[in-house]
C-alpha positions in Angstrom: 117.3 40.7 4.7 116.5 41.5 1.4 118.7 44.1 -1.2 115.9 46.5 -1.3 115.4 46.8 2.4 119.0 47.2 3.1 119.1 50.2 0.7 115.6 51.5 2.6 117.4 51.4 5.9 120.5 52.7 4.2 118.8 55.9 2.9 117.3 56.2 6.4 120.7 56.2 8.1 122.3 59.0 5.4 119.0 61.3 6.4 119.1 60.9 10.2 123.1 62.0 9.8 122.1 64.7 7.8 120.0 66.3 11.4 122.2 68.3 13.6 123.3 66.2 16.4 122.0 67.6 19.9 125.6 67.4 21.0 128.5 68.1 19.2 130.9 65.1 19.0 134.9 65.5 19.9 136.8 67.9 17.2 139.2 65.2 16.3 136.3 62.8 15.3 134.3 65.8 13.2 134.0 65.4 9.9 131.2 66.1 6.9 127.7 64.1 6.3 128.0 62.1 3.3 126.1 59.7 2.0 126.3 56.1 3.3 126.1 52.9 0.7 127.1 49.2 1.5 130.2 48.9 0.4 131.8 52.1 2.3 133.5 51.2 5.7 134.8 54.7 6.9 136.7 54.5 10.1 134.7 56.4 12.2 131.4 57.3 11.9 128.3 59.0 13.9 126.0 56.8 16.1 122.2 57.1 14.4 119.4 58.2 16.1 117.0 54.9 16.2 118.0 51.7 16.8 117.7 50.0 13.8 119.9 52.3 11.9 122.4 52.0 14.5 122.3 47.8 14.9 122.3 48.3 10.8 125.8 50.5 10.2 127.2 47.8 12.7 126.3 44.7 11.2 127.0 46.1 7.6 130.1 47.4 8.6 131.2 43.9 9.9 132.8 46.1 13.2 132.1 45.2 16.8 130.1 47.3 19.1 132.0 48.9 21.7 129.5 50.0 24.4 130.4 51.2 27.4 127.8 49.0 29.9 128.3 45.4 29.0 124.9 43.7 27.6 123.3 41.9 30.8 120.2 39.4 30.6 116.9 40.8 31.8 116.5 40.3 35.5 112.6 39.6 35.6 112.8 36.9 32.6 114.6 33.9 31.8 115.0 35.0 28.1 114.3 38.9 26.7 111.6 39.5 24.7 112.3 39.2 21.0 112.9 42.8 19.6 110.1 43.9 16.9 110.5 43.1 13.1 111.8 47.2 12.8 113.6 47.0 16.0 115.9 43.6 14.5 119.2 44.5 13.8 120.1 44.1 10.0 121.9 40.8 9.0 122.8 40.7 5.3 122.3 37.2 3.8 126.1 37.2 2.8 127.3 37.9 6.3 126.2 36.2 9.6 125.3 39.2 12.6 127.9 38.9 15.2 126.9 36.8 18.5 127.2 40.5 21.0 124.9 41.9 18.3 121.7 38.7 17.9 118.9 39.6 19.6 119.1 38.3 22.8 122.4 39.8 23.3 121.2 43.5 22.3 122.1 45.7 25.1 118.9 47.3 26.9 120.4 51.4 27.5 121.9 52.5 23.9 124.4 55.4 23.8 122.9 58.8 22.8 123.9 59.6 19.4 126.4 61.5 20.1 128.5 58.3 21.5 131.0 57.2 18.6 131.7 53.3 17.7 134.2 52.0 15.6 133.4 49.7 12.7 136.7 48.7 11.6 137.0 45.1 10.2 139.2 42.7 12.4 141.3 40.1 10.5 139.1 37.4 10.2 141.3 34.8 12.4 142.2 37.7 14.6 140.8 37.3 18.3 139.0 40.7 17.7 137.2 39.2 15.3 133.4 38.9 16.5 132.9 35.4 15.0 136.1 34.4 16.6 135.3 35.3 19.7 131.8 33.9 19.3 133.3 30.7 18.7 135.1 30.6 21.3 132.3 31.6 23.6 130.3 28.0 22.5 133.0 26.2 22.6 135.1 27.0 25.8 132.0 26.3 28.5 131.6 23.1 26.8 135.4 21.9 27.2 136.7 23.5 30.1 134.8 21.5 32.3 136.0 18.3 30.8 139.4 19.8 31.0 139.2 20.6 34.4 138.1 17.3 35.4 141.0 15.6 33.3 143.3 17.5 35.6 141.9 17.1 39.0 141.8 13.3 37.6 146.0 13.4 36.8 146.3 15.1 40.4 144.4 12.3 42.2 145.9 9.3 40.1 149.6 9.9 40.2 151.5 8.6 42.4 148.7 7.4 44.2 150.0 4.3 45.7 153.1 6.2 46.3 151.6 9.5 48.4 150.3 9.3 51.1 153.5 6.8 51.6 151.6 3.8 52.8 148.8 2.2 54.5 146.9 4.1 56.9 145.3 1.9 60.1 142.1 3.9 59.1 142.8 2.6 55.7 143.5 -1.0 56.7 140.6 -1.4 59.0 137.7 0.4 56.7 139.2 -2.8 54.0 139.3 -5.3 56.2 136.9 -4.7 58.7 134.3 -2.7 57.5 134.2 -3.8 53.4 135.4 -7.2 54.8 131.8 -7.7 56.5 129.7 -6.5 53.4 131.5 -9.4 51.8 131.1 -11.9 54.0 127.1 -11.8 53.9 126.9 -8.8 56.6 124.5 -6.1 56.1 124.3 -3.9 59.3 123.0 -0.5 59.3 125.8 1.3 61.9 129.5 -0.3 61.7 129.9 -0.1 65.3 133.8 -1.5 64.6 136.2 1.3 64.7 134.4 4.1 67.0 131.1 4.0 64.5 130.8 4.3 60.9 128.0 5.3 58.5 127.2 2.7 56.4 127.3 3.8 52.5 130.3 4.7 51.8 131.5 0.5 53.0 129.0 -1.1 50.9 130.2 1.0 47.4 133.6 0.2 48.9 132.9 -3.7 49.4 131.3 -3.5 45.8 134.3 -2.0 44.9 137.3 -4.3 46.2 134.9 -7.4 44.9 135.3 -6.2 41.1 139.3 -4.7 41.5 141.1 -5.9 44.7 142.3 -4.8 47.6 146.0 -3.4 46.6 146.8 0.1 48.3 146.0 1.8 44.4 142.7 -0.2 43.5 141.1 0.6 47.1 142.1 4.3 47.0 140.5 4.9 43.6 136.8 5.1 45.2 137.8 8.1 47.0 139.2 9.6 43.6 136.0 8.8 42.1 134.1 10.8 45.2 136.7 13.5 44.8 136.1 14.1 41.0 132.4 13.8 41.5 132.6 16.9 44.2 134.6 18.8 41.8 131.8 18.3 39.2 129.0 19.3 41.5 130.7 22.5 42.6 130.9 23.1 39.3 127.0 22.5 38.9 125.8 24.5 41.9 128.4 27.6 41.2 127.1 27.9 38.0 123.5 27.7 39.1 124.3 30.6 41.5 126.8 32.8 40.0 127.6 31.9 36.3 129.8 30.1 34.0 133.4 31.7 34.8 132.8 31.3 38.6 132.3 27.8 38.0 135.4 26.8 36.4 137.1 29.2 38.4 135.8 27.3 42.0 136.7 23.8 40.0 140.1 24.5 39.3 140.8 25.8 42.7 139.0 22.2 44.0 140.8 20.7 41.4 144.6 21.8 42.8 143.6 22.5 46.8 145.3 20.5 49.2 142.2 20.0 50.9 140.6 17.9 48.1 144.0 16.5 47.1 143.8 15.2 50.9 140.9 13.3 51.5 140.7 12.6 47.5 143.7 10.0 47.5 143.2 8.2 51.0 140.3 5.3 51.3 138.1 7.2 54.2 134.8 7.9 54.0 134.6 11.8 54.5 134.9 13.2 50.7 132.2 11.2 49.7 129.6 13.0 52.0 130.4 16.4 49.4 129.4 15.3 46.1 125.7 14.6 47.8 125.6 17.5 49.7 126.2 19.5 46.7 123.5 18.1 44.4 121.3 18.7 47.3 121.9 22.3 47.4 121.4 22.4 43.6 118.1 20.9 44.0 116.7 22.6 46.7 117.7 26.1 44.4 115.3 24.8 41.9 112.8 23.6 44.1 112.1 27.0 45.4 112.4 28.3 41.8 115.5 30.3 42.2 118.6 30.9 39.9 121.1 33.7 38.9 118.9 35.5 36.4 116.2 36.3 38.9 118.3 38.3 40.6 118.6 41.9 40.2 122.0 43.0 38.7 122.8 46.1 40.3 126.5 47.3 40.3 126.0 48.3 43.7 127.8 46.8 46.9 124.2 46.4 48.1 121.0 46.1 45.8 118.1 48.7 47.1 116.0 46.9 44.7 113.4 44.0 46.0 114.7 40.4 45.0 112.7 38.6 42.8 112.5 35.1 43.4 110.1 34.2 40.8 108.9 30.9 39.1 111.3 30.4 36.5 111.4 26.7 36.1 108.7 24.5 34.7 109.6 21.7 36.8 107.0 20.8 39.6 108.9 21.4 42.8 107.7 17.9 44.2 110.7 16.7 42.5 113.3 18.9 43.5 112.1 18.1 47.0 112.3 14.7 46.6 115.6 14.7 45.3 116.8 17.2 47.7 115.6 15.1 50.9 117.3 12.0 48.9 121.2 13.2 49.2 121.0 14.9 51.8 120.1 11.2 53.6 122.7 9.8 51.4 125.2 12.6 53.1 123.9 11.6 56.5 124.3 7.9 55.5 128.3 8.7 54.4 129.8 11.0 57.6 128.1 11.8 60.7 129.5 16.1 59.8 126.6 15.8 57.4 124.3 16.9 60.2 125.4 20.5 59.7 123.2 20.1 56.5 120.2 20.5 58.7 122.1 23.9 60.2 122.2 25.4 57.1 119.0 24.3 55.6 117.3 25.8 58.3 119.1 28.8 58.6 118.7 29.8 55.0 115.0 29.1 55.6 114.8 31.6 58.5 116.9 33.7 56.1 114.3 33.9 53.1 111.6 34.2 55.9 112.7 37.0 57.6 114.0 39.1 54.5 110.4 38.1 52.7 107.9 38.9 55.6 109.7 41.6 58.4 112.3 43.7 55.5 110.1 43.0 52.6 113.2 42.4 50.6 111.9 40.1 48.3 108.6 38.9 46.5 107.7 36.0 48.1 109.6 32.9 47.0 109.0 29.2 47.6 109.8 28.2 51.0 107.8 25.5 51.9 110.1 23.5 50.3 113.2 23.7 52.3 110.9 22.8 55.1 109.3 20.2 53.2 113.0 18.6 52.3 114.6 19.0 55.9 111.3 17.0 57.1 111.5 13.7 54.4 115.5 13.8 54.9 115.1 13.6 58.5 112.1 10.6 58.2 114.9 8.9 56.3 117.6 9.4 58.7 115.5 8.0 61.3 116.6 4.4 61.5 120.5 5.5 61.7 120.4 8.0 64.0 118.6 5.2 66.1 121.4 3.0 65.6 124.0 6.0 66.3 122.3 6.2 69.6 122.5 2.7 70.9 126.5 3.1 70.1 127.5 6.8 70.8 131.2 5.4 71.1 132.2 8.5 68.4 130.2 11.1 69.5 131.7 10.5 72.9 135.2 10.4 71.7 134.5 13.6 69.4 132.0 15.7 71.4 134.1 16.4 74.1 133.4 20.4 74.1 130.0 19.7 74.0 130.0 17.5 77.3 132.0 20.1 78.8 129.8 23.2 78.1 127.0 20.5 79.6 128.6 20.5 82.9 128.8 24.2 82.5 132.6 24.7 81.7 132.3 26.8 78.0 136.3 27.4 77.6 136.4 24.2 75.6 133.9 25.3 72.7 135.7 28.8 72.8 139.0 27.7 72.0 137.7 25.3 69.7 135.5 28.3 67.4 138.8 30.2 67.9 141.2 27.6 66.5 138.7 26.6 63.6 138.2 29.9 62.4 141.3 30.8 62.3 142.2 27.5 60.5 142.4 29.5 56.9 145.0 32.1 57.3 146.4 31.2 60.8 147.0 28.0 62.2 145.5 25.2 61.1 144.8 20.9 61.7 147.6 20.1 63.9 147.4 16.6 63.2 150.0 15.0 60.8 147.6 12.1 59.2 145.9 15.3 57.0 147.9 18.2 57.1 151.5 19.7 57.9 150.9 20.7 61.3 149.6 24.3 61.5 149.4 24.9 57.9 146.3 26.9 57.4 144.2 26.0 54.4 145.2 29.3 52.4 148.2 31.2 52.0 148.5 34.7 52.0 147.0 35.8 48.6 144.5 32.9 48.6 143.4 34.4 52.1 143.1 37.5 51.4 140.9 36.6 48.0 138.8 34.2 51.0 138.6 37.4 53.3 137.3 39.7 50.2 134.7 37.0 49.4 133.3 37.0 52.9 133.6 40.4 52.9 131.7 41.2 49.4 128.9 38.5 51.1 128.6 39.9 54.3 127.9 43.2 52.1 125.7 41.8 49.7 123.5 40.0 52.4 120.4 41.0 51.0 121.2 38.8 47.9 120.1 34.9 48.6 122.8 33.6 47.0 125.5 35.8 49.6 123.5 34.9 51.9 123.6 31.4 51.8 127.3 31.2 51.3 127.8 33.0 54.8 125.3 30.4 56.3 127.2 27.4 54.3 130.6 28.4 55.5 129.7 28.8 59.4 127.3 26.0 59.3 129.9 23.8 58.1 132.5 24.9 60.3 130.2 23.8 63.4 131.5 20.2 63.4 135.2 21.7 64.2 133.9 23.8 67.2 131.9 20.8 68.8 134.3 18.0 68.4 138.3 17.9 69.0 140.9 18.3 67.5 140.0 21.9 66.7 140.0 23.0 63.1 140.3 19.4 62.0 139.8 19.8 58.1 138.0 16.5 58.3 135.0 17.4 60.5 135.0 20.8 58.6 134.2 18.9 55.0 131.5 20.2 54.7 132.3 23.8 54.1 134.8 22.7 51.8 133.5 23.7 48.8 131.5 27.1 50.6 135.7 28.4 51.1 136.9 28.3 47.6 133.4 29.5 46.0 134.1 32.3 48.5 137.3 32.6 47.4 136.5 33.4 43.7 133.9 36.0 44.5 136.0 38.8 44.3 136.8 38.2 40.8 133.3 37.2 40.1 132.0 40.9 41.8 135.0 42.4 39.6 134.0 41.1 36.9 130.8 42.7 37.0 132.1 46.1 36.6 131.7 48.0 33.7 135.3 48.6 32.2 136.6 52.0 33.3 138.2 52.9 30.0 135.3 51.7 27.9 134.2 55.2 27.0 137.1 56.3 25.4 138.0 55.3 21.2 141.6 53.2 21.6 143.1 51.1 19.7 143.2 48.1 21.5 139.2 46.8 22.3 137.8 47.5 25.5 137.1 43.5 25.1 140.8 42.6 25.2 141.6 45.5 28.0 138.9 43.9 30.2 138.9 40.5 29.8 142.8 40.3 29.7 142.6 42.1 33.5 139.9 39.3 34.2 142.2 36.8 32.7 145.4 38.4 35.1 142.9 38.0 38.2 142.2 34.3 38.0 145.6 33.2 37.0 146.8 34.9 40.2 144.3 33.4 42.5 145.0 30.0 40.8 148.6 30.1 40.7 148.8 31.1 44.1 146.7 28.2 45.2 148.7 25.8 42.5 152.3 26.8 43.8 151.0 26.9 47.5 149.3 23.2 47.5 150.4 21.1 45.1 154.4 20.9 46.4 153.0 21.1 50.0 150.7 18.1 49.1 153.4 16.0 47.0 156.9 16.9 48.5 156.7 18.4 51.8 154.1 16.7 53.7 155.3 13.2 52.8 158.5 13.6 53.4 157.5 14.2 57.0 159.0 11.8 59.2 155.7 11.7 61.4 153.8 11.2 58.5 156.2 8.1 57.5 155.4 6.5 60.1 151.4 6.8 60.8 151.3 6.1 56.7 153.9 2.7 57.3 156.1 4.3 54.6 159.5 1.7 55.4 156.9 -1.1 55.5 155.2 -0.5 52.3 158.1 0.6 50.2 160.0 -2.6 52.0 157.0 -4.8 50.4 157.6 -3.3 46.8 160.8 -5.1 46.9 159.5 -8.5 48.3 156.6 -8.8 45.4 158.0 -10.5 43.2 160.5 -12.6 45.5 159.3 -16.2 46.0 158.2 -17.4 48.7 159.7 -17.0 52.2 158.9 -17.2 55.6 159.9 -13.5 56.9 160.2 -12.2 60.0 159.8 -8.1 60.5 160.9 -5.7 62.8 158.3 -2.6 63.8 155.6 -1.6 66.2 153.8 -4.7 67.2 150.4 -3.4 65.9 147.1 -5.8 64.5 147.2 -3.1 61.6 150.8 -3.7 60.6 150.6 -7.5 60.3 147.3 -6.8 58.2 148.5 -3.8 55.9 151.7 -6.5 54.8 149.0 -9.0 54.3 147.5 -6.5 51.8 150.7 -6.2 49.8 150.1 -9.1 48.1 154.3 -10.6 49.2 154.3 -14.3 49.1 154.9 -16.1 52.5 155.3 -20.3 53.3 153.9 -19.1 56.7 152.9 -16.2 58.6 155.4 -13.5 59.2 156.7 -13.1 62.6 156.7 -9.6 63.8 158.9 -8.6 66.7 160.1 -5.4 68.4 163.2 -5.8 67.6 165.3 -3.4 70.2 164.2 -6.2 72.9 163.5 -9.1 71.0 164.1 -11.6 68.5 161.8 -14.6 67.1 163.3 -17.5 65.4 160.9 -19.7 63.0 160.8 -23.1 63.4 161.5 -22.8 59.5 164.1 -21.4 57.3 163.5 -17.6 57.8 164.4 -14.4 56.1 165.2 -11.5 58.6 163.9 -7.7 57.3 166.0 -6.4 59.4 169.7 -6.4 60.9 170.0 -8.2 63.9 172.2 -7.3 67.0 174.7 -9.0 68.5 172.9 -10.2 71.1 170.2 -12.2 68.9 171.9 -15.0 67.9 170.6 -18.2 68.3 172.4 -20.0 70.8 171.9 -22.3 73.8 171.3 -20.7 76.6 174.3 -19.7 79.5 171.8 -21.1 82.2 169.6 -23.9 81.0 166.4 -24.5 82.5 163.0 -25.7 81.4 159.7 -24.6 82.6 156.4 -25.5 81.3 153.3 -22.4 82.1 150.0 -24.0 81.5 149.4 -21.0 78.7 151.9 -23.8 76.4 155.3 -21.3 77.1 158.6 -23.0 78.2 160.8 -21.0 79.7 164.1 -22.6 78.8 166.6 -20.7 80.9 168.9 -17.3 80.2 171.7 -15.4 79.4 173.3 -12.6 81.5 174.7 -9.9 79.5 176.1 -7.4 81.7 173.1 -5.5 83.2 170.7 -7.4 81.2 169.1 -10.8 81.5 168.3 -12.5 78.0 165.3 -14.9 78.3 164.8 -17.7 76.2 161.3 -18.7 75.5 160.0 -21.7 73.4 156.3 -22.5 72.2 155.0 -25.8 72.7 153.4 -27.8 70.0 150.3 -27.3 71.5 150.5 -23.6 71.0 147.6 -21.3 69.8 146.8 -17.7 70.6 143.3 -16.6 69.4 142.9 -13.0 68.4 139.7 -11.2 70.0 137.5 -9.9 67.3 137.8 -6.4 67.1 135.1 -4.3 69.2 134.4 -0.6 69.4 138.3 0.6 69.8 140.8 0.8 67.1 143.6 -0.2 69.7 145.3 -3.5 68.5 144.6 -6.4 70.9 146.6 -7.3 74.4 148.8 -9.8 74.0 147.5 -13.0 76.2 150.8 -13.0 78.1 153.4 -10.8 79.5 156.4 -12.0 81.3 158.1 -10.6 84.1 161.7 -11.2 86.0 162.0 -10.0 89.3 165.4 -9.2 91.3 165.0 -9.9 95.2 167.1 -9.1 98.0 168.6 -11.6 100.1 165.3 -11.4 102.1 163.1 -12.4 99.3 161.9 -8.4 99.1 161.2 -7.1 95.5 164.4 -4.5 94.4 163.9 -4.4 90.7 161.4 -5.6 87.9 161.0 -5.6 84.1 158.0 -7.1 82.4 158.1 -7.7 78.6 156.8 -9.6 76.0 158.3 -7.8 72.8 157.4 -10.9 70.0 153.6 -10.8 68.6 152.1 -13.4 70.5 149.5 -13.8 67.6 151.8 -14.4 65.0 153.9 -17.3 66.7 153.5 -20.4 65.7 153.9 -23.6 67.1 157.9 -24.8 67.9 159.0 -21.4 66.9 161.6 -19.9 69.7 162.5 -15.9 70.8 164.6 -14.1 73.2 163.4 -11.4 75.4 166.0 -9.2 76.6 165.4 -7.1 80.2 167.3 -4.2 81.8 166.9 -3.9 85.4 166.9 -0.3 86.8 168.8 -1.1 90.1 171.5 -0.6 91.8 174.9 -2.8 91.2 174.8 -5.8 93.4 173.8 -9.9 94.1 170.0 -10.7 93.4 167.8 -13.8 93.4 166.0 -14.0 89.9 162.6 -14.7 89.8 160.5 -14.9 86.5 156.7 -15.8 85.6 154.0 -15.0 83.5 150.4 -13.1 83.7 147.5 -11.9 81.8 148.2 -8.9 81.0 144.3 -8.0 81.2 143.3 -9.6 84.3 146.8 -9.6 86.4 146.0 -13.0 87.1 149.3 -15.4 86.9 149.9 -18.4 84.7 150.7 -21.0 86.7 154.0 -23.8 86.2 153.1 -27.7 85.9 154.6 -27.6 89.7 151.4 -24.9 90.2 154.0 -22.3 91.3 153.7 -19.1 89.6 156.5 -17.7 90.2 159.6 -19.7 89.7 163.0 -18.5 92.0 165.9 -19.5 89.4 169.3 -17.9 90.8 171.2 -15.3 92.0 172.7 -12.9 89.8 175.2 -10.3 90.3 174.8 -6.6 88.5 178.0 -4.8 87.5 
């Protein structure tokens, strides 16, 4: 602005003080007209009557504007109309207008003039300084983001190989199985291995362990990808709906939740099905042309005021669809709780369709398109869902309420919509894999910021975006109430991300509020006073949160001594040691599981031959080789001839070559014959590890060749033996002290069906014994 017309609008603001006011400002704050030049800053001075003269004294004065409503954007227009050339507040060329004072940030109600503002000058580095705090206000919503992301990233990288404490057998198999298949040429559409699995997530997985490996870190770091991908996309979508500061808010409770922590750092498929489901909520916002500005602000629990849901982007719609129908398939294609996507895409639909046409609540938005998107995303899950239904193996396991309230007994689903809604401030998963049993998903300041949230939506159902998040939550919850366990946080997923957005709502709605102290001259800015209260809310939500889930997450729930052992925590801290050990052929002591044998495999130990795996309470296995033992033998296990020497040949290639009586137990001594092989089954529908091909049994008889006592054993992994190798099998006999005929033999453990001696008995009578 040139000289001459800052001097015009000068004058103009000396005469307009020189009118008697229509109300008499505060006593304290009285004082005599004078006439106003450029260079005089008094401390207080007289709001003018227009609002040029009053954008003028500000911006000359180099003050801030303290008004007592908060400039808000225009709720009919994506950007406010640019004020006339009189209307413009003044910005001297050598000082640059303040960013609350530009046009687009002019407040739309102006005090009276009357209403007093202070135009002192802040210290130029001074966080009351308007171009300070401008600054800040470009700078932060650019970083924070990237902040937030780089901690969720340290959360979901450290430690990782270390917590959770080992291999998981879902772990193991979706490596070896499922990614194993992709890499060996197989492309099938439904994994029917392991209950059922949706296909996407193995193939990105199989790309995966081809270009890093398949150690216990390099596997899990897919699932950290997924996890930091959901935090950005709840990001994206709370800040479409509700603004900046709920955005980072609803990350950096994502980013420190034990939820996300959870299924972020284990190598299962369920945290990838967020991320997509997000980005298709985003998408189908804009393809009904809907976002946070065309919604009217009112600072009222409930707005009276129709919703407009007008056309604010440019974007044709067909797009929006399109990409909308595309992740939601890609959801469905990850986890089969994805279906609740149809639930709530629906629902919301009915929503906008009854508040547009029956309470006239609203002008009439777009809603062709959710129809439109739930229609292409369901032509595209077609071909799975065909496949899911020619192997319903998981939704039989899962679905139990459901086949119960099918035969007309409902007390199943009840229980089960009890125990998942009270999963976030009562008792939650019971199951050890994913949670500390019972511990619900918030603690008691997180659940009661949770229970104002759904509170503040239930009240502000009128508003889509409320709305929406009530649908989203109970929608998402469905999965728990249908399938067992009840409030399983893995089938509940999907309203993962709905909990925490719901969470932060109440400092969102506070946030809203017009400052209660803003009308009154202090010396501290009604900017600091409000924003440092804003600043006291989040930190308590998100310290509360931090200090509740992160120790739970990294100390408590793996020192759990359930959780040790589903997670193999002795065997994977065991094979640490053995890395860099040369060679050996070892022989292990654990539960005789497929998944065991397989997750040591994975640890990358060196081995002349495969490690033998026994039980070792009952047996021990000794390699035809040199072996190392992981584990402290007994007494008992020593390899020694046997007291009673004997040898049997079984047409399976097992000798039997006699026993040793120790007190009330029998120690039999078994040798494999050169000709030995044991084929494993490949693995079918079950995750249960293989029968064994052969049990063996001794039976005590009576001097009248009637049965008195039996024990039937076969404590060595049959699949791991090799050829020459040799074990003992020790058996108790529950019987009564006293002289018995000893009778041993071996069966299928499958088909009962005996093996049978080279003499074709299959049961061989050996001695009597005598029990103390």
């Amino acid at each position: 602005m040139s000289p001459r017309r800052c001097r015009r609008t000068l004058h103009r603001v000396a005469r307009d003080r020189s009118r008697p006011a229509r109300r008499t400002a505060p006593a304290r704050l009285r004082h005599r007209p004078q006439p106003l030049h450029s260079h005089h800053q008094p401390r207080w001075l007289h709001l003018p009557a227009t609002r040029s003269t009053r954008c003028a004294l500000v911006g000359l004065a180099g003050g801030r504007y303290d008004h007592p409503n908060p400039p808000i954007r225009h709720p009919a227009r994506r950007r406010p109309r640019r004020l006339p050339s009189r209307s413009r507040p003044l910005r001297p060329h050598h000082k640059p207008t303040p960013s609350h004072l530009r046009w687009n940030r002019l407040p739309h109600r102006l005090p009276p003039r009357h209403q007093i503002i202070s135009v002192h000058p802040p210290h130029p580095r001074s966080p009351f300084d308007p171009a300070f705090r401008d600054s800040v206000n470009r700078i932060a919503p650019r970083f924070s983001p990237f902040a937030i992301l780089l901690l969720a990233f340290a959360l979901r990288v450290t430690a990782l190989d270390s917590i959770p404490p080992g291999w998981r057998d879902d772990e193991v198999i979706e490596t070896t199985v499922h990614a194993q298949l992709v890499l060996d040429g197989g492309r099938p559409l439904y994994f029917v291995q392991a209950e059922g699995h949706e296909p996407l997530y193995h193939y990105l997985s199989a790309g995966w362990i081809a270009l890093v490996g398949r150690s216990l870190l390099s596997v899990r770091l897919i699932s950290v990808f997924f996890g930091l991908l959901a935090v950005a996309a709840a990001h994206r979508l709370t800040r479409q709906l509700f603004g900046a500061r709920p955005a980072l808010l609803v990350a950096l409770l994502l980013a420190v939740s034990f939820w996300t922590l959870m299924y972020s750092r284990v190598k299962i498929r369920h945290i990838a099905e967020l991320p997509f489901a997000l980005l298709a909520f985003s998408h189908l916002f804009r393809a009904i042309n809907y976002q946070r500005s065309a919604i009217s602000h009112q600072p009222s629990a409930i707005s009276h005021q129709p919703l407009a849901i007008s056309p604010l982007f440019t974007a044709k719609p067909s797009f929006r669809i399109l990409h909308c129908s595309l992740f939601i398939s890609l959801a469905l294609y990850t986890y089969l709780a994805a279906l609740s996507l149809f639930i709530i895409i629906a629902a919301f639909a009915l929503y906008l369709l009854f508040t547009t046409y029956v309470l006239h609540l609203s002008t009439r938005p777009r809603i062709w398109p959710l129809f439109l998107s739930l229609a292409l995303a369901a032509i595209l899950y077609l071909p799975l869902a065909n496949a899911i239904r020619n192997n319903a193996a998981r939704l039989n396991i899962v679905g139990g309420p459901l086949a119960a309230l099918r035969e007309g007994n409902p007390q199943p689903l009840i229980e089960n919509m009890i125990g998942t809604l009270a999963m976030f401030g009562g008792a939650g998963d019971n199951e050890a894999l994913y949670n500390i049993p019972g511990r619900p998903v918030f603690n008691l300041v997180g659940f009661y910021f949770f229970l104002g949230g759904v509170i503040i939506a239930a009240a502000r159902w009128r508003d889509p975006r409320y709305a929406f998040l009530l649908i989203w939550l109970v929608s998402g919850l469905a999965p728990g109430f249908a399938s067992s366990p009840p409030a399983s946080l893995g089938h509940t997923i999907t309203a993962l991300p709905a909990a925490y957005i719901l969470a932060a709502l109440p400092v969102h709605a506070l946030s809203g509020q017009p400052s209660a102290i803003s009308h009154q001259p202090s010396a501290i800015s009604p900017y600091v006073t409000r924003h440092f209260s804003l600043l006291i809310l989040h930190c308590s939500l998100f310290i509360a949160i931090a200090l509740h889930d992160l120790p739970d997450y990294f100390f408590r729930w793996p020192a759990l001594s359930e959780v040790r052992y589903l997670y193999k925590a002795d065997l994977h801290a065991m094979a640490k040691t053995l890395r860099n050990e040369p060679p050996a052929t070892y022989v292990l002591a654990g539960v005789l599981s497929k998944w065991d044998r397989v997750a040591f495999t994975l640890e990358g130990v060196q081995t002349e031959s495969a490690p033998r795996w026994v039980n070792a309470e009952w047996a021990i296995v000794f390699p035809s080789q040199s072996a190392r033992f992981l584990f402290t033998p007994a007494d008992w296990q020593i390899d020694a001839p046997p007291q009673n020497a004997i040898t049997i040949h079984f047409d399976n290639d097992l000798i039997f070559d006699g026993w040793t009586q120790r007190g009330r137990d029998v120690i039999a001594h078994w040798r494999m014959d050169p000709a030995y092989a044991a084929a494993e089954p490949d693995m079918g529908a079950s995750v249960a590890s293989p029968s064994f091909p052969a049990f063996a049994f001794l039976h005590l008889l009576d001097a009248n060749g009637n049965f008195m006592a039996g024990s039937d054993r076969f404590d060595a992994d049959a699949f791991t033996l090799q050829p020459g190798d040799r074990f003992l099998q020790r058996h108790s006999f529950d019987a009564p002290p006293g002289t018995y005929t000893l009778e041993v033999g071996l069966y299928d453990p499958i088909t009962g069906e005996r093996y049978l001696a080279d003499d074709g008995r299959d049961a061989i009578t050996l001695a009597t014994i005598t029990l103390p």
